[in-house]
Every structure is written in C-alpha cells, then in structure tokens.
C-alpha positions in Angstrom: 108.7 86.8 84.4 105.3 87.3 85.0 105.4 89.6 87.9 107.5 92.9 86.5 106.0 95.3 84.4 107.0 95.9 81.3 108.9 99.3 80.7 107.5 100.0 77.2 103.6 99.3 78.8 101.2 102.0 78.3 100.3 102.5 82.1 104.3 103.1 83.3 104.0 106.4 80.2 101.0 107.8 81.9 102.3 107.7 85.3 105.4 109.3 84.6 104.1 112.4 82.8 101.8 113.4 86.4 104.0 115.7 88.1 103.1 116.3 91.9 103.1 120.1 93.0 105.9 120.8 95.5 105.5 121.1 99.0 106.7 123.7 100.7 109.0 123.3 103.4 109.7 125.9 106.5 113.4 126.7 104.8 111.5 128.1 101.6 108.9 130.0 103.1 111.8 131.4 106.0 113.7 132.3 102.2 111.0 133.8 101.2 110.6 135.9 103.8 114.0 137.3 103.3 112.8 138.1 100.0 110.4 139.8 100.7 112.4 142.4 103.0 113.1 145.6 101.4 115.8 147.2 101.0 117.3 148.7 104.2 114.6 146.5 106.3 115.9 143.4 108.7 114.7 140.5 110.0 115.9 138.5 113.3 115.6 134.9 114.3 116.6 133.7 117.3 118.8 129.9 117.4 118.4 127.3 119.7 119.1 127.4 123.8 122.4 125.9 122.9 124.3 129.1 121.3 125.9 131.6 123.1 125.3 134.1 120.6 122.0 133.2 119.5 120.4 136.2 117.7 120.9 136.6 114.0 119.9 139.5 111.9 119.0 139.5 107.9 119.6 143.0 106.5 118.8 143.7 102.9 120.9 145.4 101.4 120.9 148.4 99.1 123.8 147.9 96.9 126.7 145.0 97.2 125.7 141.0 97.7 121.9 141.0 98.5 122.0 139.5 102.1 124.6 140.7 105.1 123.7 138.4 108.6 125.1 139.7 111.7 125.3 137.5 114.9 124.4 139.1 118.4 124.6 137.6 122.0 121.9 137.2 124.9 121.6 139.7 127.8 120.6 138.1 131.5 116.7 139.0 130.3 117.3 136.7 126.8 116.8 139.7 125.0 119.6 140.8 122.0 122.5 142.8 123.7 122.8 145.0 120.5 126.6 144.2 120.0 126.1 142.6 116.8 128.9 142.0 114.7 129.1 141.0 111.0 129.0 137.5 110.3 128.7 137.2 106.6 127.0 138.2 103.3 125.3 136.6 100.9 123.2 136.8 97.9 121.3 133.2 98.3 118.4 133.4 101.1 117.6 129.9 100.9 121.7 129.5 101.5 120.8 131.5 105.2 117.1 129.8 105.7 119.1 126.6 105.3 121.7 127.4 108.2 119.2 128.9 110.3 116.9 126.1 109.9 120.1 123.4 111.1 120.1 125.5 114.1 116.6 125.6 115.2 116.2 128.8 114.6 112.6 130.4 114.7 111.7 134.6 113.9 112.3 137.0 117.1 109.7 139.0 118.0 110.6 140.7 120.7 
C-alpha cells in the first residue's frame, strides 16, 4: 500500500538513531537532593493536608543502608512535634522521592 512507510527506507534509520535528552522530573531532582546530603545531615518534607503524621525526615547515614526516613506528626501550630519515629530505611532515594512525590509532598522549611 501506498500509504505506510517502508521499514527498510533510509528516513525511518535516521530518525531512530536521534536520541532526545531526558527531562527531568521533580522525583529526580527531589532524589538528588537526597544525594546530595552528607553524611549525618537530614532533610524534611512535609505531605499533603490529608496525613496525620505529615512530616518526614531523610537522614543520611554513616554506615548501614544509605537512607533511614522517620515519620513525625503536626502540633496545633502545623509545626513537627519532634516525636518522630522510624519508618524505614533504604538505600534507593529515587525509591523515597517516588513515595513522597505520591503524597504531595514538598521540602519543609520551617
């Protein structure tokens, strides 16, 4: 048929060699970020309106998996109550960007 292209043609070759740069998306630059902690540091990012508990905290650690996240609750101001408990580790920071990122969740500064 006249109107498909043929797969052997030399202008379907030349388009498939181009490769497009990646975009960047906010779950890798929020992985990156927890890269870029060092060792000892933390970061915090607050989750949506919806959680009860909605503070969680990125430590880097020293030694052991790479990542630990701790989950702490709201006080009547909004502000972290400072009763964090562990929630888990990890060793993948795009594995945290990506649940933080399902939750809404934006850096604290506070």
């Amino acid at each position: 048929m006249f109107w498909k292209k043929d797969k052997g043609s030399a202008t379907a070759t030349a388009e498939s060699g181009v490769q497009k740069p990646k975009k960047t998306t906010p779950r890798d630059l929020m992985a990156e970020q927890m890269d870029a902690i060092e060792p000892g540091k933390e970061i915090t990012y607050k989750l949506g309106e919806i959680y009860v508990k909605p503070y969680i905290t990125v430590v880097r650690n020293t030694e052991g998996k790479k990542f630990t996240v701790y989950q702490d609750g709201k006080n009547a101001e909004g502000k972290p109550t400072g009763n964090r408990g562990k929630f888990w580790d990890a060793n993948d920071a795009m594995e945290i960007a990506r649940w933080v990122i399902e939750r809404e969740g934006t850096v604290y500064t506070g």
